[in-house]
MARDRENDO-285492 format. One record per residue (C-alpha): x, y, z; residue in three letters. Coordinates in steps of 0.1 Angstrom, whole numbers, plus 5000, padded with zeros to 4 digits. Each point is the difference from the previous one (the first is absolute). Layout:
BEGIN
+------+------+------+------+
:   px :   py :   pz : type :
+------+------+------+------+
:    X :    Y :    Z :  ala :
...
+------+------+------+------+
//
This chain:
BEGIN
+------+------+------+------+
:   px :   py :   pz : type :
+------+------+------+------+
: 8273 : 4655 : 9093 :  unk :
: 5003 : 4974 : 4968 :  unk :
: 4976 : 5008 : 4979 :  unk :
: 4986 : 4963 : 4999 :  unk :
: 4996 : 5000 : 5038 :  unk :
: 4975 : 5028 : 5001 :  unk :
: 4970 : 4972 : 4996 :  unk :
: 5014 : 4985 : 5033 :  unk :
: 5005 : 5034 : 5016 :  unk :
: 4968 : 5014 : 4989 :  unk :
: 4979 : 4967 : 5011 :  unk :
: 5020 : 5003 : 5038 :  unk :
: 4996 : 5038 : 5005 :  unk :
: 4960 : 4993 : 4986 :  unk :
: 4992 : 4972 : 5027 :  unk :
: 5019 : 5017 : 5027 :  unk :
: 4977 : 5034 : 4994 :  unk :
: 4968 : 4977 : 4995 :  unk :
: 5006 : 4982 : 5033 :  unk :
: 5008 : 5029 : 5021 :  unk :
: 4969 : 5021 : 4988 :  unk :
: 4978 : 4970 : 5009 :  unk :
: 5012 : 4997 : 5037 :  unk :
: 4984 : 5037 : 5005 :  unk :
: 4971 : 5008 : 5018 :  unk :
: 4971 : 5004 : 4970 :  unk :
: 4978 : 4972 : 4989 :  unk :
: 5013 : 4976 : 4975 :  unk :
: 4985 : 4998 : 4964 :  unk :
: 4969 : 4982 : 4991 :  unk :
: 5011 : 4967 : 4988 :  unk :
: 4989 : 4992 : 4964 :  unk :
: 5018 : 4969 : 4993 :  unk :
: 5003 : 4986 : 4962 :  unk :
: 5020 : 5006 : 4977 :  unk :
: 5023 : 5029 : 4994 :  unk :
: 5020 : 5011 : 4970 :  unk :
: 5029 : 5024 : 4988 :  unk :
: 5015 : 5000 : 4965 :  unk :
: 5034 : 5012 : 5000 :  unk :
: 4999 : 5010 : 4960 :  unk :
: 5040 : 5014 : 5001 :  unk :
: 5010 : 4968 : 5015 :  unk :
: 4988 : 4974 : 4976 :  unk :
: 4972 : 4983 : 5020 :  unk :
: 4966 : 4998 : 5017 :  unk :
: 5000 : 4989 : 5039 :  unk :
: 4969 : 4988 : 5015 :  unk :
: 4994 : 4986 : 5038 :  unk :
: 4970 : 4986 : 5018 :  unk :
: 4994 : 5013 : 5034 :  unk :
: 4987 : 4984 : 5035 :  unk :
: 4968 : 5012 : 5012 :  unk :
: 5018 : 5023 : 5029 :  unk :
: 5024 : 5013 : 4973 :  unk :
: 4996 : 5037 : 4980 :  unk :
: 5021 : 5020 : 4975 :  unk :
: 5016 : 5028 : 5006 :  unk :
: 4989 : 5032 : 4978 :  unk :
: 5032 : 5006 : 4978 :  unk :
: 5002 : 4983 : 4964 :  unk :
: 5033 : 4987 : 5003 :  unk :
: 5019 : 4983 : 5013 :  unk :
: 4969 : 4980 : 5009 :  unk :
: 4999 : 4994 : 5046 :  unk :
: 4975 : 4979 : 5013 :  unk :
: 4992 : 4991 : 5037 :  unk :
: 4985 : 4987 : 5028 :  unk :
: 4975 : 5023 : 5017 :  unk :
: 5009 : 4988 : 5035 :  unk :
: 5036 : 5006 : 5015 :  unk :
: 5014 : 4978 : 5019 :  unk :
: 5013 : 4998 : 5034 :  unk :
: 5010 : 5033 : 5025 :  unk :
: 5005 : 5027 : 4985 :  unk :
: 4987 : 4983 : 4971 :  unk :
: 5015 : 4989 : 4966 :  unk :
: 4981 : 4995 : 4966 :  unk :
: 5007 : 4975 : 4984 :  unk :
: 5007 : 5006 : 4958 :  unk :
: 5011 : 4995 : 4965 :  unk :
: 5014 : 5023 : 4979 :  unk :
: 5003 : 4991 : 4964 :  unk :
: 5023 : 5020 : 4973 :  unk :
: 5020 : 4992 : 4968 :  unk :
: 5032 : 5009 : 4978 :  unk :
: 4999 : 5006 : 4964 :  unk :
: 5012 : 4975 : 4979 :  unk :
: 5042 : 4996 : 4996 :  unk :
: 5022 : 4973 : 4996 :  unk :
: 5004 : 4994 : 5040 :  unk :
: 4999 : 4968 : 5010 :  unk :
: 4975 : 4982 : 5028 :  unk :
: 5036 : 4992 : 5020 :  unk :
: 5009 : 5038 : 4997 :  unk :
: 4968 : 5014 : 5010 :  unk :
: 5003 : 4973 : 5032 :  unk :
: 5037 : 5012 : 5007 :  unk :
: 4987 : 5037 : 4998 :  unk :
: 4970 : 4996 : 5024 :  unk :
: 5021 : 4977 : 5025 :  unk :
: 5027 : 5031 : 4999 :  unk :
: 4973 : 5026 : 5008 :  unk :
: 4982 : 4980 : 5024 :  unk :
: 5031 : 4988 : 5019 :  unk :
: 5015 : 5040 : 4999 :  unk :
: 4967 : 5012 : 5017 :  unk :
: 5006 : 5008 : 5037 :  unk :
: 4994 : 4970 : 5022 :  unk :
: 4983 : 4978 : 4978 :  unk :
: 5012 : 4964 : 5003 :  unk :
: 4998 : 4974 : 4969 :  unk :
: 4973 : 4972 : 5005 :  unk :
: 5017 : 4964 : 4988 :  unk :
: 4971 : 4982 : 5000 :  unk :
: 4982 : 5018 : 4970 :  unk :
: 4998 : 4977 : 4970 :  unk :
: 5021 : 5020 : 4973 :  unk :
: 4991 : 4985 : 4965 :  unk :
: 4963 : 4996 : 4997 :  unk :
: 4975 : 5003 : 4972 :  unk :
: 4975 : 5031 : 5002 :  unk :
: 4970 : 5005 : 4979 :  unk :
: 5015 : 4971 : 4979 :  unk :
: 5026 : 5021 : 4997 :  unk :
: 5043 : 4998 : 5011 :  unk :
: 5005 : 5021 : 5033 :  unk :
: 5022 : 4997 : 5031 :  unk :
: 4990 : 5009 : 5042 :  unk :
: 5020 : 5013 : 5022 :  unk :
: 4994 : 5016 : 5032 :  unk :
: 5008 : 5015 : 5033 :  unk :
: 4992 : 5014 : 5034 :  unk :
: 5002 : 5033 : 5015 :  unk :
: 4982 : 5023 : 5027 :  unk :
: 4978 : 5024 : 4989 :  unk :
: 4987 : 5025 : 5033 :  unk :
: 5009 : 4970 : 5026 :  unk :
: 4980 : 4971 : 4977 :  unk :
: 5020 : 4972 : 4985 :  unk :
: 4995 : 5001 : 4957 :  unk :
: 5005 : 4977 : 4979 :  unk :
: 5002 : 5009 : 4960 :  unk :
: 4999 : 4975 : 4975 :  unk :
: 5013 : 5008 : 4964 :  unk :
: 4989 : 4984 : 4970 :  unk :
: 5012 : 5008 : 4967 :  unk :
: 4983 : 4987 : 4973 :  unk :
: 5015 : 5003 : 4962 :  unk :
: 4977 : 5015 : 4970 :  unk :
: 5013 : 4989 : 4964 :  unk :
: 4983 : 5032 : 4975 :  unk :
: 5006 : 5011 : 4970 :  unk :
: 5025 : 5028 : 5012 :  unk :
: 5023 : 4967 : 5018 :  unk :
: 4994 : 4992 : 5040 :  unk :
: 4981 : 5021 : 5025 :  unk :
: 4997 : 4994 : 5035 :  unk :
: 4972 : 4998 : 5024 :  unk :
: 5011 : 5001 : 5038 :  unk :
: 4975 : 4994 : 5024 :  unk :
: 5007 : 5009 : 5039 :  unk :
: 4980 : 4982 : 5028 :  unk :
: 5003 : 5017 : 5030 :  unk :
: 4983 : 4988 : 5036 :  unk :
: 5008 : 4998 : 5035 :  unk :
: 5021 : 4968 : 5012 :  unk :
: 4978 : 4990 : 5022 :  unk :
: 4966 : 5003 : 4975 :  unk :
: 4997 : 4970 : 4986 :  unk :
: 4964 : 5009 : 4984 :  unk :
: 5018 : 5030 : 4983 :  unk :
: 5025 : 4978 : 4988 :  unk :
: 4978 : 4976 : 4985 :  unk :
: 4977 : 5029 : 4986 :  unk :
: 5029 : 5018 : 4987 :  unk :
: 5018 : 4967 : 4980 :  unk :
: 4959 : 4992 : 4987 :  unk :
: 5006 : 5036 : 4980 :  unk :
: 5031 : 4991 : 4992 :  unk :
: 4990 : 4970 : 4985 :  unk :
: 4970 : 5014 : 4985 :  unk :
: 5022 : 5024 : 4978 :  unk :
: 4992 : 5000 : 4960 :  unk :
: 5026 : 5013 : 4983 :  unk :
: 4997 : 5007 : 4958 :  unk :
: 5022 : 5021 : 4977 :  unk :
: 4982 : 5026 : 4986 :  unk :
: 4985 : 5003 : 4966 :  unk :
: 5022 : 5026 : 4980 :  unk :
: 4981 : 5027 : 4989 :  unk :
: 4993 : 5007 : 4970 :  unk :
+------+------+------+------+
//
């Protein structure tokens, strides 16, 4: 795997394991809503997301997974967002978008999703979406892919944010893009 695609590949392989564990059998989490935070210090930046009351964080440090509480549908799918980063390079936004269409359209049965915007502005910040569709156990997924470019110190690092929901879950959806669009992203202060 290209080195620069293991964000992507990590942030798929995350959600996937995320959403299958919550269509088990054992009571979801207690909800604590707010906000949550990771800092990322090898990468070159802080990430912080806001959370829907409903929404909890998943116990590991990094790469930082929040989610819904509820699943979704029969068997039941959670909806999620998994947010990583890259260190700092001289990649481009376009070849960061070019890598994550590649991976996304070389994962089995996904199909690419036209209608998502592609150039948008995150966190006041440059980034590009991109998504797709895929089964996961029987329920139709949809993933959405932001990337959002970090100027530091070290040169650009990249934040990737996954949204992933069922099709049909339009609350998901909507709770998934309000983390999305809650994200704070700031290079970290070199220490010294």
């Amino acid at each position: 795997m290209h080195p620069s695609s293991r964000p992507l590949a990590v942030a798929v392989a995350v959600a996937v394991s995320a959403l299958l564990t919550a269509c088990g059998t054992s009571a979801p989490p207690t909800s604590t809503g707010g906000t949550q935070s990771v800092e990322v210090r090898e990468d070159g930046v802080t990430t912080t997301v806001a959370t829907p009351d409903g929404w909890d964080r998943a116990g590991q440090d990094a790469p930082l997974v929040v989610s819904s509480t509820t699943p979704y549908g029969d068997p039941g799918f959670t909806a999620n967002v998994v947010v990583t980063t890259s260190p700092a390079g001289t990649v481009t936004l376009a070849d960061r978008t070019a890598e994550a269409a590649d991976a996304l359209q070389a994962a089995d049965g996904v199909e690419m999703d036209p209608t998502q915007p592609g150039e948008v502005t995150v966190a006041g910040l440059p980034a590009y979406r991109l998504g797709a569709t895929r089964s996961v156990d029987g329920v139709a997924v949809t993933q959405v892919e932001t990337l959002v470019e970090v100027a530091t110190a070290a040169g650009t690092a990249f934040v990737y944010v996954t949204e992933s929901f069922a099709t049909d879950d339009a609350e998901g959806a909507a709770q998934a893009r309000a983390v999305t669009d809650s994200l704070v992203v700031t290079p970290a202060t070199p220490e010294g």
